[in-house]
C-alpha positions in Angstrom: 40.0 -57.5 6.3 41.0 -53.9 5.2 38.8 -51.3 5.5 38.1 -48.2 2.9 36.9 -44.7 3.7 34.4 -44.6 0.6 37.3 -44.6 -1.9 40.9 -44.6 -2.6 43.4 -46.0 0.2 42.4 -48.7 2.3 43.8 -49.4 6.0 43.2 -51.8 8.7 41.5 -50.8 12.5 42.3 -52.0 15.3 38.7 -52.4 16.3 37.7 -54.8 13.4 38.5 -58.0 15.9 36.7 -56.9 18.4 33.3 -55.7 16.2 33.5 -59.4 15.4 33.7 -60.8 18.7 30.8 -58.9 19.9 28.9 -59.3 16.7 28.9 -63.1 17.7 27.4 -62.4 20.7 25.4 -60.2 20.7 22.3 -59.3 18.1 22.7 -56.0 17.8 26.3 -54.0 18.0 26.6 -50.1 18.3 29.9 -48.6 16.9 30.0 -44.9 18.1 32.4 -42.5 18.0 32.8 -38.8 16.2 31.5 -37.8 12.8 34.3 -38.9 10.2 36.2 -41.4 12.3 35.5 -44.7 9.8 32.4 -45.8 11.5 30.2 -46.2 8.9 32.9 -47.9 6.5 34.0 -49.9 9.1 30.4 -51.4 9.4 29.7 -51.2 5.5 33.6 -53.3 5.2 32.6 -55.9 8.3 29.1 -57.0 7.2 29.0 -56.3 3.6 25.6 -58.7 3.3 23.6 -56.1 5.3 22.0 -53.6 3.6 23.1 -50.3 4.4 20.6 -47.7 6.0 21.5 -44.2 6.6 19.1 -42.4 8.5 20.9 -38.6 7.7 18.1 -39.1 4.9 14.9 -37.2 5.6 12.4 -39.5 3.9 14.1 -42.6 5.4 14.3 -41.1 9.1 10.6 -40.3 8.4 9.7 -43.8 7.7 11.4 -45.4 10.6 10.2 -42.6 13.2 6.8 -42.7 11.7 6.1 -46.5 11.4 8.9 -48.4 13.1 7.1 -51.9 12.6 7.0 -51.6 9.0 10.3 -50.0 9.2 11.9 -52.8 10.7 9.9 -55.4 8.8 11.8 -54.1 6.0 14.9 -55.2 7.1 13.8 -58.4 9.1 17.0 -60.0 8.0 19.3 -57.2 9.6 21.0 -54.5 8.4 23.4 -51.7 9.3 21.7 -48.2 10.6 24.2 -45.2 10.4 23.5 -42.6 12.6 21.1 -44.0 14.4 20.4 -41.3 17.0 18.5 -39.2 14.5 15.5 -41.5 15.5 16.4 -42.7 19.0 12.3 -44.0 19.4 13.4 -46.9 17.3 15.1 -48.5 19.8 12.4 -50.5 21.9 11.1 -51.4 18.7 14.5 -53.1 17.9 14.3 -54.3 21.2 11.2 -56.6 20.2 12.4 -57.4 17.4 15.8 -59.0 18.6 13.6 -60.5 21.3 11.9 -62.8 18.7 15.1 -63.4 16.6 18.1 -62.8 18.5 20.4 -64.1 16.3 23.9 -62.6 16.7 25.0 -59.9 14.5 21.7 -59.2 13.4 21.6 -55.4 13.2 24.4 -53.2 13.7 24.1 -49.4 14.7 26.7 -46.6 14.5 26.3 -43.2 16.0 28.2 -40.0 16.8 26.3 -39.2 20.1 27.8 -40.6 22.9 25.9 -40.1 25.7 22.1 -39.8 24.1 23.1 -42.8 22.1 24.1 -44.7 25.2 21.3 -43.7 27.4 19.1 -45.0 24.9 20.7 -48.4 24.3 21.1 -49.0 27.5 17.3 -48.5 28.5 16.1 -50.7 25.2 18.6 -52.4 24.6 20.4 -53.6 28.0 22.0 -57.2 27.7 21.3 -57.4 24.1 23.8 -55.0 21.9 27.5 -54.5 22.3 28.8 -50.8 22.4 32.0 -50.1 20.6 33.8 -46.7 20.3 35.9 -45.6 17.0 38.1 -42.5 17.1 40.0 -41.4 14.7 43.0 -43.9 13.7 46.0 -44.1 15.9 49.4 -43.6 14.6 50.2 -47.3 14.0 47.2 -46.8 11.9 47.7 -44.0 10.3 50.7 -45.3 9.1 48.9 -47.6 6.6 47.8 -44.6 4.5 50.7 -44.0 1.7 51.0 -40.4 2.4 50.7 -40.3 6.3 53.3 -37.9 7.8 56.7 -38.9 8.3 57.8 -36.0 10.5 56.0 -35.1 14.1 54.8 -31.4 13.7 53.4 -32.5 10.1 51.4 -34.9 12.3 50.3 -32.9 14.9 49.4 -30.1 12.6 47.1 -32.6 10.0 46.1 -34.6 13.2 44.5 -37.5 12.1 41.0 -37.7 10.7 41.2 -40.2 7.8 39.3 -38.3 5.8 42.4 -35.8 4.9 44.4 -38.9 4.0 42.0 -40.7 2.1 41.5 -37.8 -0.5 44.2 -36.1 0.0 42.5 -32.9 1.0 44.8 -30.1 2.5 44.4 -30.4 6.5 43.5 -27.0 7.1 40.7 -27.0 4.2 39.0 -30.0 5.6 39.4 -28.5 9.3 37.6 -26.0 8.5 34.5 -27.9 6.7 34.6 -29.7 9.4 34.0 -27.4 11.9 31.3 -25.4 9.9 29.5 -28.5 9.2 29.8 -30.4 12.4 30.8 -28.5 15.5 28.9 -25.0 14.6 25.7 -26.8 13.3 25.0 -30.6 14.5 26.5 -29.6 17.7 24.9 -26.5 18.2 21.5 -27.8 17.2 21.7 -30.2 20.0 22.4 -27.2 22.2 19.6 -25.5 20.5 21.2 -22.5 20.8 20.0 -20.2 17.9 23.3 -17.3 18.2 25.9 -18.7 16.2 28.0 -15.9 17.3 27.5 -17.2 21.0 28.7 -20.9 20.6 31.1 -20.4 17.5 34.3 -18.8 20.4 33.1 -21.3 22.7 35.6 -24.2 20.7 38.3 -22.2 20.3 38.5 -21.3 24.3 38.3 -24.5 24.7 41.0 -25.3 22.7 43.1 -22.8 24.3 42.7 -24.4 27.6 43.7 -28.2 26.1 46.1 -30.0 28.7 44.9 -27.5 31.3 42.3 -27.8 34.1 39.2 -26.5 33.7 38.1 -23.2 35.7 34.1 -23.4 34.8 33.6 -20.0 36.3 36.6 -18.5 34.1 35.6 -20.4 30.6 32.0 -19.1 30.8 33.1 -15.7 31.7 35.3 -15.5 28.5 32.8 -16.7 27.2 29.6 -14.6 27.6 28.2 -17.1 29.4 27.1 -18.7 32.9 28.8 -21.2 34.7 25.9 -23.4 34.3 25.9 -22.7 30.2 29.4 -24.0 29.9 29.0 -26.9 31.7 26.0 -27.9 29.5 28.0 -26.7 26.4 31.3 -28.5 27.6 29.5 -31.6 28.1 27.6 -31.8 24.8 31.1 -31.2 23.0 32.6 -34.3 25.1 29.3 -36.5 24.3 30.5 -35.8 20.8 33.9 -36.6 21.1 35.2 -33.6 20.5 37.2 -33.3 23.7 37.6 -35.4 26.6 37.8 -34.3 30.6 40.4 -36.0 32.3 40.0 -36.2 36.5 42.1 -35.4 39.1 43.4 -38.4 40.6 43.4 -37.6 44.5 43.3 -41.2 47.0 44.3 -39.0 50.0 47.7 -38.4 49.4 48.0 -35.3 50.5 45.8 -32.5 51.1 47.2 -29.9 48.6 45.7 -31.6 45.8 44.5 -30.0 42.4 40.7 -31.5 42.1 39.9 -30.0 38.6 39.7 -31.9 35.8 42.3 -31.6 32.9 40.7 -30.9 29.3 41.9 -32.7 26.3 40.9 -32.0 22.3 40.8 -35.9 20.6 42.7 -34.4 17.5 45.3 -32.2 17.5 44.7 -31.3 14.1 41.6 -30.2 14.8 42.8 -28.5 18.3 45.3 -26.3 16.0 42.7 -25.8 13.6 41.1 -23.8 16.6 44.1 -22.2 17.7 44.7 -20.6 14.1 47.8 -22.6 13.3 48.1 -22.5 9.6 51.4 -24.7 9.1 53.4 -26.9 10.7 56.1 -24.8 10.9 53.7 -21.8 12.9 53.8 -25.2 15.2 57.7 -25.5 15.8 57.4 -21.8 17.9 54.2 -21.6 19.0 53.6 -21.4 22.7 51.0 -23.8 23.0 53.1 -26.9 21.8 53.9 -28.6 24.9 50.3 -29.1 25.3 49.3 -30.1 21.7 51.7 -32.9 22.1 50.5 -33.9 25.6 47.2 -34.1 24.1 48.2 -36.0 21.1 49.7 -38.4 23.3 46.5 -38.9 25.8 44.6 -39.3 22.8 46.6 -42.0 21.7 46.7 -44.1 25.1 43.2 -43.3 24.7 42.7 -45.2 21.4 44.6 -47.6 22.4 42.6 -49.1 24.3 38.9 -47.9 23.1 40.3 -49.6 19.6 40.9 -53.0 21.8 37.2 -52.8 23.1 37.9 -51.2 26.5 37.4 -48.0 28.3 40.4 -46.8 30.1 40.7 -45.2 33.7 42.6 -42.1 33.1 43.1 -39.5 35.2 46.0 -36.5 35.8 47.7 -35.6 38.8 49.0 -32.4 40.3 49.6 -30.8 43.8 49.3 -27.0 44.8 53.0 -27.2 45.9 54.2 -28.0 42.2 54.7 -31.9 41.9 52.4 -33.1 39.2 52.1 -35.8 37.1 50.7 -35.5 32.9 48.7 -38.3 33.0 48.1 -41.6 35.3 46.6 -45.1 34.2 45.1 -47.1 37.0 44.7 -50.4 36.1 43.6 -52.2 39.8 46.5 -51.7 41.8 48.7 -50.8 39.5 49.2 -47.3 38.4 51.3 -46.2 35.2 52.9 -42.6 35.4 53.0 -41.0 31.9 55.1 -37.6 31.3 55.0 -35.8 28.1 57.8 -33.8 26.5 58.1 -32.2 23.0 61.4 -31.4 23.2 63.8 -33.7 20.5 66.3 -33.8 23.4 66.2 -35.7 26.6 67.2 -33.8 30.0 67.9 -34.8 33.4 64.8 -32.8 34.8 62.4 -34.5 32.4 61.8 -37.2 35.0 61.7 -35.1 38.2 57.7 -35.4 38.7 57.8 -38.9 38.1 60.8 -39.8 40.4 58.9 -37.5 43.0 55.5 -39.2 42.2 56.7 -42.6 42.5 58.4 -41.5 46.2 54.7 -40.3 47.4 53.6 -43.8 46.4 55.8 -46.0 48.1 55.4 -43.8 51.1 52.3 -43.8 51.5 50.4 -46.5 49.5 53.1 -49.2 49.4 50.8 -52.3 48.1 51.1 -50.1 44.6 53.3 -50.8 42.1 53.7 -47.8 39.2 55.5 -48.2 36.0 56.8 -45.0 34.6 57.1 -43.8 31.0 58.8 -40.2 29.3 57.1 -39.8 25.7 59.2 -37.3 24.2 59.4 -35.9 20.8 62.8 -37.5 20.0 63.5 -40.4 17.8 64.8 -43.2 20.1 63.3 -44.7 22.4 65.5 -46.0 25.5 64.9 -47.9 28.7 66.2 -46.3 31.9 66.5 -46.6 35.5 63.7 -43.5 36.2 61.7 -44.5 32.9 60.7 -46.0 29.9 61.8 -43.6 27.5 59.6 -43.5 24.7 60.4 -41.7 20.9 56.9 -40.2 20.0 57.4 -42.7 16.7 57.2 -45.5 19.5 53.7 -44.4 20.9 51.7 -48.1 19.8 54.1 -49.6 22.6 52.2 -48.1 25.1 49.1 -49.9 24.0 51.0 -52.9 22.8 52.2 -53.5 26.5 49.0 -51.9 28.6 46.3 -52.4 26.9 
């Protein structure tokens, strides 16, 4: 089936096959993911005989807070509940109600609170609702919107809320709306703070620091703020998949080990939004673009496998004596080594960390094996004796062959 985003183009997601597969399981499913990222449609596309219930309506979250039995009585035949975090209470209530009819697919739920959201299902809803995650598309589906960009910087600079390809509404304009509307209110009311003018920098340092690690102590002290403060406020923007924090991976390898976490932005367009970029050519110079690109590819090996129904283990890898690794995929034994480079051209020095990585391996946890891969921003994709070469164009082979 294809899916719409309220109007205009349609495209497929990944995820559809596996929002079926749970919904025959399970009675209730819970799609979450950020604000704008298809959910709802999604839903609304998959289970078009459920009435649709959005609970961003006052009167309606009233009614379902206020008198949850009727509420539900309502819709004894199941329905679809967008956003259901405004009234997390109505959860053991569902709860009951799947009890005495559990028939698969019953109600579905979407939300854009991860953690809250979670927490809650888990505690009413343990063994009885499948949780899904949808991002933003990947690039493979991207693709399937008529004007998607052709060109990489174009990409990286629109990033890839569907939104901005559905309506064709200028990147930057959207960006914008979306961070009034989202990150410096819904965001900030679950913060509760009540400065604007405290939280509104707090994004954009954050963005400056994507595909870095994270120095707590240094971020709230740009900040205005206490250690303590941005870890609460860091958090609450990763529960709302704004950004993700990618460990150190460190199984005793050696002792010189970086332990900080890396920071990642989910969308680049949104993470140049933040940095002031205002084209894509601004892009081609700007200091910063070896680490938009390493962040539009660790979103992408991201998706790829949220998108199949799975959460990845990810992690980064770097030593205080200079070897380091962009980003590592642990799959039981097996570790994949992933470097990033924006460059269009390959060079011999591209795959020095992961030649040196794979040698601190073999020495000193043999029963490993490691594949290696170089995404670059060139247009052919190769196989070589260091590495899978991989053309930033060829980035859905990554989750065609790991995921």
């Amino acid at each position: 089936m294809q899916i719409g985003l309220d109007s205009g183009a349609m495209i497929p997601r990944l995820l559809e096959s596996r929002l079926r597969e749970l919904a025959g399981y399970y009675p209730v499913v819970a799609v979450i993911g950020p604000r704008q990222s298809g959910k709802t449609t999604l839903c609304r596309m998959v289970f078009p005989d459920r009435p649709y219930v959005s609970f961003e309506a006052l009167d309606t979250r009233a009614f379902a807070a206020e008198d949850p039995r009727a509420f539900l009585r309502a819709h004894q035949y199941g329905a679809v509940f967008d956003e259901v975090q405004r009234v997390p209470e109505l959860l053991s209530y569902l709860q009951t109600e799947v009890d005495e009819d559990p028939e698969p697919g019953r109600f579905v739920l979407t939300g854009s609170q991860h953690l809250g959201l979670a927490a809650a299902i888990s505690q009413s809803l343990a063994g009885r609702c499948g949780l899904l995650t949808l991002l933003p598309p990947s690039l493979d589906e991207l693709r399937r919107f008529p004007n998607a960009p052709d060109d990489l910087y174009s990409l990286l600079f629109q990033g890839a809320y569907p939104r901005i390809y559905d309506r064709d509404i200028p990147a930057s304009r959207w960006l914008a709306d979306y961070v009034a509307t989202y990150i410096q209110r819904d965001v900030r009311q679950m913060l509760n703070v009540g400065d604007l003018n405290s939280f509104t920098g707090f994004p954009r340092l954050c963005a400056g620091r994507s595909a870095r690690e994270i120095n707590l102590s240094a971020l709230g002290a740009d900040a205005g703020i206490t250690h303590n403060t941005a870890r609460a406020w860091l958090s609450v923007l990763e529960t709302s998949f704004i950004l993700l924090r990618l460990p150190a991976w460190h199984l005793n390898l050696r002792k010189q080990l970086i332990k900080a976490p890396k920071l990642h932005l989910f969308d680049t367009g949104l993470l140049c939004h933040l940095l002031g970029i205002q084209d894509q050519e601004q892009l081609h110079l700007h200091p910063l673009r070896g680490a938009i690109f390493e962040t539009w590819v660790v979103s992408e090996v991201y998706k790829a496998f949220t998108h199949r129904g799975t959460t990845p283990a990810l992690f980064h890898y770097r030593e205080s004596r200079g070897l380091e690794v962009d980003l590592l995929l642990e799959q039981g034994l097996r570790l994949n080594a992933l470097e990033m480079k924006s460059a269009a051209t390959l060079a011999p020095d591209f795959f020095r960390n992961l030649q040196g990585f794979r040698q601190r391996l073999a020495g000193s946890q043999p029963e490993r094996g490691i594949g290696a891969w170089l995404v670059y921003g060139g247009d052919e994709s190769q196989s070589r004796s260091q590495a899978k070469v991989l053309s930033w164009r060829d980035i859905g082979q990554i989750g065609a062959s790991l995921a």
